[in-house]
C-alpha positions in Angstrom: -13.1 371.6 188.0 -13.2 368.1 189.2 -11.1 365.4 189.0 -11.4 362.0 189.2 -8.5 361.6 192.2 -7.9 363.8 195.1 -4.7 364.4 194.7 -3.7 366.5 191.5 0.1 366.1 192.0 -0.7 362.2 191.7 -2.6 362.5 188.5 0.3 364.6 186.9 3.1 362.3 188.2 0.3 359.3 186.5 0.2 361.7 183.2 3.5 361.8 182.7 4.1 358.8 183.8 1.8 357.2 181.2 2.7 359.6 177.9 6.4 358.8 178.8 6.0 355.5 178.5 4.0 355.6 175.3 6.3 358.2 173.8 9.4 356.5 175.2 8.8 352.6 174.5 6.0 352.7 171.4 9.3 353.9 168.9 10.6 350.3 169.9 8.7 347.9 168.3 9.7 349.8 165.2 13.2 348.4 165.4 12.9 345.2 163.6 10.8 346.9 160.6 13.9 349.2 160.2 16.6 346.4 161.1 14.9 344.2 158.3 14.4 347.3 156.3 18.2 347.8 156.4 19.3 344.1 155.8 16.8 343.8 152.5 19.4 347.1 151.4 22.1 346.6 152.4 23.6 350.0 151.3 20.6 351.3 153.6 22.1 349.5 156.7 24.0 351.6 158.0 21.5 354.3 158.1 19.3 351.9 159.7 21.6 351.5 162.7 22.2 355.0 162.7 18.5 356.0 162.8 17.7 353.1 165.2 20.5 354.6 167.5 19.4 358.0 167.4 15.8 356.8 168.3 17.2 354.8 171.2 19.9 358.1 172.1 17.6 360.5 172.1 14.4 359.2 172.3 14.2 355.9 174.4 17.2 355.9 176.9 16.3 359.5 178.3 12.6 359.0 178.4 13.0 355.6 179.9 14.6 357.3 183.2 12.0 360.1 182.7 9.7 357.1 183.0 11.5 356.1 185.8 11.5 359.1 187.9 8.0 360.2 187.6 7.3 356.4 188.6 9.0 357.3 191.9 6.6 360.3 191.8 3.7 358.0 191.7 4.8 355.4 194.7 5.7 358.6 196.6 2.3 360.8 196.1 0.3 357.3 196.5 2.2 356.3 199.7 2.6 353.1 198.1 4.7 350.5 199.9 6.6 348.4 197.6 7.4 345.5 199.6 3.9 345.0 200.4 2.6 345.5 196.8 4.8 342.5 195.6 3.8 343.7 191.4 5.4 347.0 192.1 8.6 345.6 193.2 8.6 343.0 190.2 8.0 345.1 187.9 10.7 348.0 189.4 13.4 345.4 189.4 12.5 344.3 185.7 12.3 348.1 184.8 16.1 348.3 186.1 17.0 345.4 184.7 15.5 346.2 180.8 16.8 350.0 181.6 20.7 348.6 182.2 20.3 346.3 179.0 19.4 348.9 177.2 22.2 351.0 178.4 25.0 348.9 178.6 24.3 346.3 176.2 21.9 347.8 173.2 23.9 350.8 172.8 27.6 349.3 172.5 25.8 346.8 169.9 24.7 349.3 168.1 28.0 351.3 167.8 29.9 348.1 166.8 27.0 347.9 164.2 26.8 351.5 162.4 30.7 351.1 162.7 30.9 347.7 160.9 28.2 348.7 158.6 30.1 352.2 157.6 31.1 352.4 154.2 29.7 350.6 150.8 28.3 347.5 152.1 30.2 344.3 151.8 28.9 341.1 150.6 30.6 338.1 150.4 29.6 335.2 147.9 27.0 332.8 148.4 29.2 329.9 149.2 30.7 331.8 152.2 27.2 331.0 153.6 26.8 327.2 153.5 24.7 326.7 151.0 22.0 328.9 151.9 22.0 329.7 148.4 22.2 333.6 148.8 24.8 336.1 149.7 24.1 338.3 152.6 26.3 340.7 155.4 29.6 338.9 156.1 29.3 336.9 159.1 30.7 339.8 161.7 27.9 341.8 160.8 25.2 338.7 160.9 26.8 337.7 164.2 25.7 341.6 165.9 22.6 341.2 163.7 21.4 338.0 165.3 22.5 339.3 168.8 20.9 342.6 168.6 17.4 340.9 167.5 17.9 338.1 170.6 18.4 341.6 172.8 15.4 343.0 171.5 13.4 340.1 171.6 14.7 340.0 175.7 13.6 344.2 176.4 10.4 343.6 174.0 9.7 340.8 176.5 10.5 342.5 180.1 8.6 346.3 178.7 5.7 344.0 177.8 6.0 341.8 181.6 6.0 345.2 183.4 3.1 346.4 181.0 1.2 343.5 182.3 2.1 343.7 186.1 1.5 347.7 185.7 -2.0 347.1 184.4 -3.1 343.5 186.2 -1.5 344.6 189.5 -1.5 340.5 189.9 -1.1 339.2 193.6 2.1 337.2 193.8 
């Protein structure tokens, strides 16, 4: 059998490298569907947090360093030099930068959310909202709402900047 590189330990590091990323970061983009999912029912939101954490526990965070590692596999089997492949190095230091948001700042958001979402879901009356007109979550829970969608928007942002610098391999 063939393949189409020399080097087979580089085309499994690129393999894994590739189906971790799809496996790891494609669950992501799911997180507003559920997040607005949950705030359309709101006795469903705190099972949208839940399952939202449990995808980014279990599924996301671990794959993301999986991601990570067999990225180091790749620069290592290709005797790639990252300081002369200025992309590499941009999008590694993005890549550490989206990994420690999602780390320390996604995952404490979402455990002040299932916790402030635990139990039968308060509303408070439309007034309390200046004059939107509607009730909706009391402001606590609006205030981790709104910051967890700017946080998401930030990560959805940086996965799709290294997707780009992955693929393009621009000169900088």
């Amino acid at each position: 059998m063939r393949f189409g590189h020399p080097d087979l330990l580089f085309l499994v590091f690129l393999f894994l490298h590739i189906g971790g990323a799809i496996v790891a970061f494609g669950p992501t983009f799911t997180f507003p569907i559920i997040g607005a999912m949950g705030g359309r029912e709101p006795q469903f939101a705190n099972f949208a947090a839940r399952i939202s954490g449990a995808i980014e526990h279990r599924l996301v965070v671990p794959l993301a360093i999986f991601v990570g590692l067999t990225g180091v596999g790749l620069i290592w089997t290709s005797h790639r030099d990252i300081f002369r492949n200025t992309w590499l190095l941009v999008a590694i230091v993005l890549y550490v930068i989206a990994l420690s948001v999602a780390i320390f700042v996604v995952t404490p958001l979402n455990r002040q959310l299932v916790g402030a979402t635990a139990g039968p879901p308060p509303t408070l009356p439309a007034e309390a909202y200046q004059g939107s007109g509607k009730a909706g979550p009391p402001p606590h829970i609006a205030g981790l709402v709104k910051r967890s969608q700017r946080v998401g928007m930030i990560l959805a942002l940086l996965l799709v900047s290294i997707l780009l610098l992955m693929v393009f391999k621009p000169t900088l």
